[in-house]
C-alpha positions in Angstrom: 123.1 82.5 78.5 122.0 83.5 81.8 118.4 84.9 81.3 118.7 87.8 84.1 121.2 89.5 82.5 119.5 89.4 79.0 116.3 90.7 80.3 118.1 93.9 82.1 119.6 93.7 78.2 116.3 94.6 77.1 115.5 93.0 73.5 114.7 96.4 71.3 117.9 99.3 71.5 119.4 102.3 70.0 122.4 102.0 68.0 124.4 105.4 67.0 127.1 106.9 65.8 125.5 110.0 65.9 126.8 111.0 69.4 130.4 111.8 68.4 128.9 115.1 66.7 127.2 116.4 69.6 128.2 118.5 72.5 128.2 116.5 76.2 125.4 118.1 77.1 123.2 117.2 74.1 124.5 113.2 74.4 123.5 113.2 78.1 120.4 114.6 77.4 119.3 112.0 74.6 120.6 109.4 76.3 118.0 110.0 79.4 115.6 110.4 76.8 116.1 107.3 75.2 115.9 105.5 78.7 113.0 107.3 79.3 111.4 106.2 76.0 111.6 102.7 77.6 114.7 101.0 75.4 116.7 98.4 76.8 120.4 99.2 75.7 121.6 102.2 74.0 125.0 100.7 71.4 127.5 103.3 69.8 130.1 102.8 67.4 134.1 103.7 67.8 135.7 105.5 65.2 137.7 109.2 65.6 135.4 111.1 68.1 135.2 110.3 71.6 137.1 107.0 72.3 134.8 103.7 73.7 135.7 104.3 77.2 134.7 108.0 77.3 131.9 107.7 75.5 130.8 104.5 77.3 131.1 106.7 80.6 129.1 109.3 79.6 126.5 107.3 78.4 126.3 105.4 82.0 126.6 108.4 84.4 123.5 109.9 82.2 121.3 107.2 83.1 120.5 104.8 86.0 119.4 101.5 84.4 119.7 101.2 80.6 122.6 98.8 79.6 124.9 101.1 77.4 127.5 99.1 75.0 129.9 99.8 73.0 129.4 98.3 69.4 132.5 98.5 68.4 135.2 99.0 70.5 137.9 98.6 68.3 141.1 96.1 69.1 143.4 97.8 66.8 142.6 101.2 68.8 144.0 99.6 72.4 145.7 96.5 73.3 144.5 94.6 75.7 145.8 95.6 79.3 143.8 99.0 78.4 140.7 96.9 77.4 141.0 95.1 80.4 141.3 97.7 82.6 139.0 100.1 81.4 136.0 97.5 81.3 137.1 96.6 85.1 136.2 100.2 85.8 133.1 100.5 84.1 131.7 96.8 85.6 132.6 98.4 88.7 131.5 101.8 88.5 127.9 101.2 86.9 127.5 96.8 88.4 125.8 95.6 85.5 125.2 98.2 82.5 128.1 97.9 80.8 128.7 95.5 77.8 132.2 95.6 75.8 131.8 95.0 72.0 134.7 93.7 70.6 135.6 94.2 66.8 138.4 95.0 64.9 138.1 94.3 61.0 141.0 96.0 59.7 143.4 93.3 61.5 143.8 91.6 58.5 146.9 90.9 55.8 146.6 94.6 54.8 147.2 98.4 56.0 143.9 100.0 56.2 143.4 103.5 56.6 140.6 105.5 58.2 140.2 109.7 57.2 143.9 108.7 55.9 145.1 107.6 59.6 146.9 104.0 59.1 145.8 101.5 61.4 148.7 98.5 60.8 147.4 95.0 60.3 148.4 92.2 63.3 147.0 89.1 61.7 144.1 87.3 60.5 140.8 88.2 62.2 139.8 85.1 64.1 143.1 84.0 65.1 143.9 87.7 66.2 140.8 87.9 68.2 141.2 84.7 69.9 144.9 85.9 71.4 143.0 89.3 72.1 140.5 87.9 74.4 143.5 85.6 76.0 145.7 88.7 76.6 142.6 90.2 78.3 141.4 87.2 80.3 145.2 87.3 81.4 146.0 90.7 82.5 146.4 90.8 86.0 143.4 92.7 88.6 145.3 95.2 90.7 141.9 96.6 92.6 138.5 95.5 93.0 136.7 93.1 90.6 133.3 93.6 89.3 130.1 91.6 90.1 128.9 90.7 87.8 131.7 90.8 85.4 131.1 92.8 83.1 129.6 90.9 79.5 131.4 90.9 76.2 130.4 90.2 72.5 132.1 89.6 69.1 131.3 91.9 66.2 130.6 88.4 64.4 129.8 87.2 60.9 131.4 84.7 59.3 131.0 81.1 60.6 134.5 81.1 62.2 134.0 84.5 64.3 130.4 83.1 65.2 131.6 80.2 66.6 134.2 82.4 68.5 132.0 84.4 69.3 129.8 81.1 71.1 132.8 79.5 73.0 134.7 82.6 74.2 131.8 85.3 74.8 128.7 85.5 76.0 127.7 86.2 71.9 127.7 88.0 68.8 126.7 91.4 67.8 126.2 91.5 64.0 126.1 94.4 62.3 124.9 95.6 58.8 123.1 92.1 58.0 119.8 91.1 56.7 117.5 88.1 58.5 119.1 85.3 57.0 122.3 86.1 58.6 120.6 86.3 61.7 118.7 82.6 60.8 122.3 81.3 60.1 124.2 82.9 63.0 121.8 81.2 65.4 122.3 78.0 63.9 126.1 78.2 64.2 126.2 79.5 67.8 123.2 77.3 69.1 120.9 78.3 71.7 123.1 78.9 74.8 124.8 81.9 73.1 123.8 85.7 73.1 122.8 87.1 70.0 122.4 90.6 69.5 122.0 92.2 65.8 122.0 95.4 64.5 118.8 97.3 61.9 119.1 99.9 59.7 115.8 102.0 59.3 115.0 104.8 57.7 111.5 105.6 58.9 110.3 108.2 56.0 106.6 107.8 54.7 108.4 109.2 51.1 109.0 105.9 49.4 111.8 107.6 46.9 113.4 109.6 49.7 113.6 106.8 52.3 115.4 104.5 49.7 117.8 107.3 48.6 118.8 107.2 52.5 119.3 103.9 52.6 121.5 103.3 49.5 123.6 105.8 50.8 124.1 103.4 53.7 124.4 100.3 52.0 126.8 101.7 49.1 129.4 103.5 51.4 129.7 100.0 53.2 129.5 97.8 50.6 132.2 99.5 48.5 134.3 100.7 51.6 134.6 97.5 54.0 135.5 94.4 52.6 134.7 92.6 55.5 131.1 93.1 55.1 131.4 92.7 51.0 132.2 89.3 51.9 129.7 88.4 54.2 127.0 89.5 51.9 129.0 87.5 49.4 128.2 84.3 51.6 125.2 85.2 51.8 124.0 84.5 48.0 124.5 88.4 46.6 127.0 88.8 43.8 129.1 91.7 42.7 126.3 93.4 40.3 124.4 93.8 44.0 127.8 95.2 45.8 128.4 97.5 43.3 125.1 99.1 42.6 123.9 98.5 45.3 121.0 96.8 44.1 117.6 97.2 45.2 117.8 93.4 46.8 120.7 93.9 48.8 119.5 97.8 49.5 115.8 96.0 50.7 117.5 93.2 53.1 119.9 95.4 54.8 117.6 98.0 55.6 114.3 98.2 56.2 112.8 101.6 54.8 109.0 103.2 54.8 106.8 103.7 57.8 106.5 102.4 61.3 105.2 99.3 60.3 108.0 98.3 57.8 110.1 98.6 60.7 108.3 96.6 63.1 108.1 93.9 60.5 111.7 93.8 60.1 112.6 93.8 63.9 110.0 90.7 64.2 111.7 89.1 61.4 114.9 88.9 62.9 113.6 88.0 66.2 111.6 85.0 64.8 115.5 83.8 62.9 116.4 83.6 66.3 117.9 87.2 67.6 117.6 87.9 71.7 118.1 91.3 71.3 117.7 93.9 68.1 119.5 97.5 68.0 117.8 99.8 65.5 120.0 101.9 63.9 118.1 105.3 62.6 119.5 106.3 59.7 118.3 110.3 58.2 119.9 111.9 55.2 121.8 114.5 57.9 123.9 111.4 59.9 125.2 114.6 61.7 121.9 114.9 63.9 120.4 112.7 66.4 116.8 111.5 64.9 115.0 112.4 68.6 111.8 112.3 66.2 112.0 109.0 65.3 113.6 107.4 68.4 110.2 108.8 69.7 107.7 107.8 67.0 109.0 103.8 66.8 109.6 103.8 70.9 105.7 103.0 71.8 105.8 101.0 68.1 108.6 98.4 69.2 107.4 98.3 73.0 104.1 96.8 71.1 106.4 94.1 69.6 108.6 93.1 72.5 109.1 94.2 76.0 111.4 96.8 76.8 113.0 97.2 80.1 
């Protein structure tokens, strides 16, 4: 991994979904706030508001250093001469800040369906992403070409995505996984590649409210993705746990109380071997950005692990 471009990386972020609710205005303004604040990337998810590239640009003409990536852009959303270009124009427009997640779960042997919109299968998920990072790597440059070329991850977590993610990227983003995933990931992909993992927190003081939060959290994804069922599967939780949830699986994917529960956590996954951890806030209105508690863990986390 080359160590420059995971220190501008940072090794505590924001990740969001919370953006797509807000006006441009309001994103721009929390997004200079979270720089400010001292984080080291800001991550945002793709699903029907503003589309990865959009949002992505938004996000980097807001700020001047932060590394902004997206975590997930999603393959089933583009093919890949748009994903190409469009991460061409961001390396070159903002040298540096940009970093492409790529994901795309629902390219499986089903038809999924998001709000009730189809999104068609195209194959199993390694093999597809394997010829979706060819097609990419093989789309011809008609204009200028970044320096440095612009960074991408896998949305990784089984074994055969992980190593993927290792031999074709510069790593793996997990997302919605507790430590041990992190422990095993880093075993799979070695020490060379880039590992960069996702938190859920609720940071509430109210012991009852906080875990109401997060089983909201856990049990929309648990019953919802099946992707993610089966990686918690591997991961020694059974069905009773999935369907609950259970307190167990509830307590390892998210860590819930006060400031120092979360630091805890965030030191947990860095001593399994994470570079990098995103914390995702989560509040019982997903509808607002939690400014309050980006501010509250900011000098909390910088205590942990420099930010950049």
């Amino acid at each position: 991994m080359d160590e420059d471009q995971r220190h501008a990386l940072g090794q505590v972020g924001i990740w969001t979904m919370a953006f797509d609710g807000q006006p441009v205005g309001r994103v721009r303004e929390a997004a200079a706030e979270i720089e400010e604040l001292g984080y080291g990337a800001i991550w945002f998810g793709e699903s029907f508001g503003r589309d990865t590239a959009s949002q992505a640009w938004l996000l980097l003409s807001a700020t001047q250093r932060i590394t902004v990536a997206s975590g997930i852009a999603h393959i089933a959303f583009r093919d890949p001469i748009a994903m190409a270009t469009m991460t061409r124009a961001l390396g070159e427009a903002f040298p540096g800040r940009y970093l492409l997640g790529l994901g795309g779960h629902r390219v499986d042997d089903t038809i999924h369906t998001l709000d009730g919109y189809p999104l068609p299968a195209s194959g199993r998920a390694v093999s597809s992403m394997a010829s979706y990072l060819a097609a990419m790597d093989a789309v011809p440059v008609h204009g200028p070409s970044p320096r440095p070329a612009p960074r991408r991850v896998l949305a990784a977590l089984g074994p055969k995505m992980l190593s993927l993610a290792a031999e074709r990227t510069w790593g793996a983003h997990p997302y919605f996984v507790p430590v041990e995933h992190t422990r095993r990931a880093r075993e799979i992909m070695g020490s060379a590649a880039f590992l960069g993992v996702e938190q859920a927190v609720v940071l509430d003081s109210d012991a009852d409210r906080a875990r109401e939060v997060a089983t909201a959290h856990v049990g929309a994804y648990g019953s919802m993705a099946a992707h993610h069922a089966a990686n918690i599967r591997r991961l020694g939780f059974d069905e009773t746990d999935i369907a609950g949830p259970s307190r167990r699986l509830v307590d390892a994917i998210v860590a819930h109380g006060d400031a120092q529960v979360i630091q805890d956590r965030v030191r947990q996954h860095f001593d399994a071997g994470a570079d990098h951890v995103c914390v995702q806030i989560l509040t019982a209105d997903p509808a607002t950005l939690p400014d309050r508690e980006w501010r509250e863990l900011a000098p909390v986390l910088r205590g942990l692990a420099p930010m950049s």
